[in-house]
C-alpha positions as CSV (number, residue, x, y, z in Angstrom):
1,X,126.0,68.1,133.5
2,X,124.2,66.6,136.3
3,X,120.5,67.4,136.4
4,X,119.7,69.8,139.0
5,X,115.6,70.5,139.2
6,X,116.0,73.1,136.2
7,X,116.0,73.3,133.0
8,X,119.7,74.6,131.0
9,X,117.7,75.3,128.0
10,X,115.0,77.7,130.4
11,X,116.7,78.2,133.8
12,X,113.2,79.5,135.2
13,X,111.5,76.1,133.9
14,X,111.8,72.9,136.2
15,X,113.6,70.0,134.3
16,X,112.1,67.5,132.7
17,X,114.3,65.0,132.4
18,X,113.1,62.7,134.9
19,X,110.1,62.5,133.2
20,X,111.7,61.7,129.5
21,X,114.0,58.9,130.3
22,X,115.7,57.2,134.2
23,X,119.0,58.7,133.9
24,X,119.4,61.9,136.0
25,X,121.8,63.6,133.1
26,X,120.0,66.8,131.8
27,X,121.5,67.1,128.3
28,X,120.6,70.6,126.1
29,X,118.8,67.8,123.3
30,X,116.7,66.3,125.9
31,X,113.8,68.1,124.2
32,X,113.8,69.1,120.9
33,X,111.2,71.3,120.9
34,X,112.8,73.1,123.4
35,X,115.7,73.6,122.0
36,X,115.8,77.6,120.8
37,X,118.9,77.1,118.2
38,X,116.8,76.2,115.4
39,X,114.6,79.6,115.9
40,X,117.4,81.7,116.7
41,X,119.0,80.3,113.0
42,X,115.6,81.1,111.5
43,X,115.7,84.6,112.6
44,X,119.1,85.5,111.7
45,X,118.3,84.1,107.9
46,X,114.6,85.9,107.6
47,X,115.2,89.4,109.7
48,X,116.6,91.6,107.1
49,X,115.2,90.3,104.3
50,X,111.6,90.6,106.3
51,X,112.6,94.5,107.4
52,X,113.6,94.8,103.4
53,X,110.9,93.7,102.2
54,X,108.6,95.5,104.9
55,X,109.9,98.6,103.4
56,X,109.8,98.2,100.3
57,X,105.9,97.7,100.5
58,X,106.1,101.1,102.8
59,X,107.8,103.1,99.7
60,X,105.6,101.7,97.4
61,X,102.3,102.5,99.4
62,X,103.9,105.7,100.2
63,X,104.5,106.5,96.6
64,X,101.3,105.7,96.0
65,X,99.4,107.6,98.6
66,X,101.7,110.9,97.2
67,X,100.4,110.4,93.9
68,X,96.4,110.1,95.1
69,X,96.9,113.1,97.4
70,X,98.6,115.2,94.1
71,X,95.4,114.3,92.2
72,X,92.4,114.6,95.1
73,X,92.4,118.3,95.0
74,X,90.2,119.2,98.6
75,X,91.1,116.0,99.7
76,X,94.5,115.8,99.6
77,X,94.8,116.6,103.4
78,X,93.4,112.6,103.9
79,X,95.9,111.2,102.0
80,X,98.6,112.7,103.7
81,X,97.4,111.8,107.1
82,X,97.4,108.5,105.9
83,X,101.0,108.6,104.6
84,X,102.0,109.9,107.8
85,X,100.2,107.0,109.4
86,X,101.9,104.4,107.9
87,X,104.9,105.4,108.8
88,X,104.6,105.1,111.7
């Protein structure tokens, strides 16, 4: 691929080639901290354990916010405004 003023790894970013090196050839690991493969692996490995795990502390704190409201007697209306708040 022939460089061409623009980025392939960010289309709306000017290259940078010119700057890194004299040959005109724009190559996707011209900059490695550009390059979005790395993050994008990251993110399919963590998301659905992090969304698992988010939930899981929801229930508990939910669980725990029923019990507190069963006990508080007149003040049971607070906890439940909180349960309701952290969901959503």
């Amino acid at each position: 691929m022939t460089c061409r003023g623009q980025c392939p790894l960010r289309p709306s970013s000017p290259c940078l080639c010119s700057a890194l090196s004299d040959d005109p050839v724009c190559a996707p690991g011209t900059l490695p901290s550009r390059n979005l493969d790395p993050l994008e692996q990251v993110r399919e490995v963590l998301l659905l354990p992090l969304v698992d795990a988010c939930v899981d502390v929801q229930d508990a704190l939910a669980e725990a916010l029923f019990w507190l409201a069963a006990h508080a007697g007149a003040a049971q209306n607070d906890f439940m405004e909180a349960i309701q708040t952290l969901r959503q």
